[in-house]
C-alpha positions, 0 to 999 in steps of 0.5 A, a space after each residue: 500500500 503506498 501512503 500519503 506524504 501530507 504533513 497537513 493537519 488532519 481535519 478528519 481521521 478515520 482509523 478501523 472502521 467497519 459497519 455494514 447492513 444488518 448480518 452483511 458487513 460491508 467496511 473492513 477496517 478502513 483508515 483514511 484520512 482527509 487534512 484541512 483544505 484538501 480534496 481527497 478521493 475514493 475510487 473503486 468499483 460498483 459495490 466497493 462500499 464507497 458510498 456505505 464509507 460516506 454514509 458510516 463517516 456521516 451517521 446514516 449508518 452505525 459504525 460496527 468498529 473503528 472511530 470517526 474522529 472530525 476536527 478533534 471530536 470523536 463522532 463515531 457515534 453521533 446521529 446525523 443531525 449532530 454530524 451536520 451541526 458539527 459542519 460535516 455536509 453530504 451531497 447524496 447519490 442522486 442529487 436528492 432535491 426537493 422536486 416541488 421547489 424552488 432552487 433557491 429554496 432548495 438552496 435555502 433548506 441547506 441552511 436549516 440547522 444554522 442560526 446565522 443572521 439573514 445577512 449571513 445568510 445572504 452571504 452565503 447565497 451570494 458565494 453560492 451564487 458565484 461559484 454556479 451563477 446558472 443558479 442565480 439565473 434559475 433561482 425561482 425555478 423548479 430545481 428539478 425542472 433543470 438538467 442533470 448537471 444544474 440539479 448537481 450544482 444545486 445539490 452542491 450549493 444546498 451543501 454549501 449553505 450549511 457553511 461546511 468544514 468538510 463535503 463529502 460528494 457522493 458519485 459528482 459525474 453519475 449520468 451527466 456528459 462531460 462538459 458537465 462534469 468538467 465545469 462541476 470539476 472546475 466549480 469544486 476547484 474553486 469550492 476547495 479554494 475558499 476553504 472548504 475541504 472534500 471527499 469525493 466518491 468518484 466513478 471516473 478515476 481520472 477526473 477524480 484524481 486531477 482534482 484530488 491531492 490523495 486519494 483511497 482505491 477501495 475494494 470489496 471494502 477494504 483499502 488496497 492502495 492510497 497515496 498521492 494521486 500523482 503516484 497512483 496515476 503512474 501505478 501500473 495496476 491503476 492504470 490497467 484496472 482504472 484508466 484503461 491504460 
């Protein structure tokens, strides 16, 4: 396994973790670690438990084993409103917007569990804005009505609105071209640069390792490799199983 060289203060530390679904065990003693403003990816196959990782890291699931330590605190156990209010945000698997709204309303929900001033609020919003000014332009919209790729932007900035530390995205480019997963990668870019760290759940390896500092190879629930990206891309048995190289 090779390992990152990152000297940068974790921001969130994984170490044995293992859950699963009720008798099934998914997760077999991950470690992972993500530092203050990194973007850092997780790569595998279908059924590698990359998005059971996500959900065990933000409370939908009971960890069985290990600990989930985010900015100092222990929240292994911690229900997933106790997570968001810690500002650990997920952009779900499938946008998951309210279909009967607005997008700015959409927008709005994402701020639900703060108690910032409205100026705050329209702060924020106004970032959100400027990184997906599609969604200034389609604000009193159906979010819904919208393609794919805004749908994605919207589910990103609804994330955003709850002022996070850390975004885990779930699968980014599932279903949409590549011109809208180039400017969602080029929106992220600009989402890490104000701060904001990430861990993504990406399908296409190779836009998940040019946007990444490190990242995680998972398979059959367990890590098999991890490391710079910049190491991994020249790894033989990465190129062959991932990049069709």
């Amino acid at each position: 396994m090779l390992s990152s060289t990152s000297s940068i203060e974790p921001l969130l530390k994984v170490t044995g973790l293992a859950s699963g679904y009720g008798d099934v065990q998914v997760l077999w003693g991950i470690d992972l670690v993500v530092g203050r403003g990194e973007i850092v990816s997780i790569v595998g196959p279908n059924g590698a438990g990359k998005t059971t990782l996500l959900h065990t890291i933000s409370g939908m699931i009971r960890s069985w084993h290990g600990s989930i330590l985010f900015d100092g605190d222990d929240i292994t156990r911690s229900t997933p409103d106790v997570v968001v209010k810690q500002r650990l945000i997920q952009v779900p698997e499938g946008r998951r917007l309210f279909p009967t709204l607005t997008v700015k309303d959409n927008l709005l929900l994402g701020a639900y569990s703060r108690n910032g001033s409205a100026e705050e609020m329209r702060r924020d919003l106004a970032f959100v804005y400027s990184i997906f000014p599609i969604l200034a332009e389609r604000s009193d919209q159906v979010a819904t009505s919208m393609s794919g790729g805004e749908q994605q932007m919207c589910a990103i900035g609804r994330g955003i609105m709850a002022r996070p530390k850390l975004l885990l995205i779930d699968e980014l480019s599932l279903g949409l071209s590549p011109r809208a997963v180039e400017m969602l990668a080029e929106s992220l870019i600009a989402i890490n640069k104000g701060g904001i760290a990430i861990l993504l759940v990406e399908q296409d390896v190779i836009t998940a390792f040019e946007l990444s500092h490190s990242a995680y190879v998972i398979e059959s629930g367990r890590v098999r490799m991890s490391g710079l990206t910049s190491v991994l891309m020249e790894d033989s048995s990465v190129k062959a199983a991932y990049m069709g190289l």
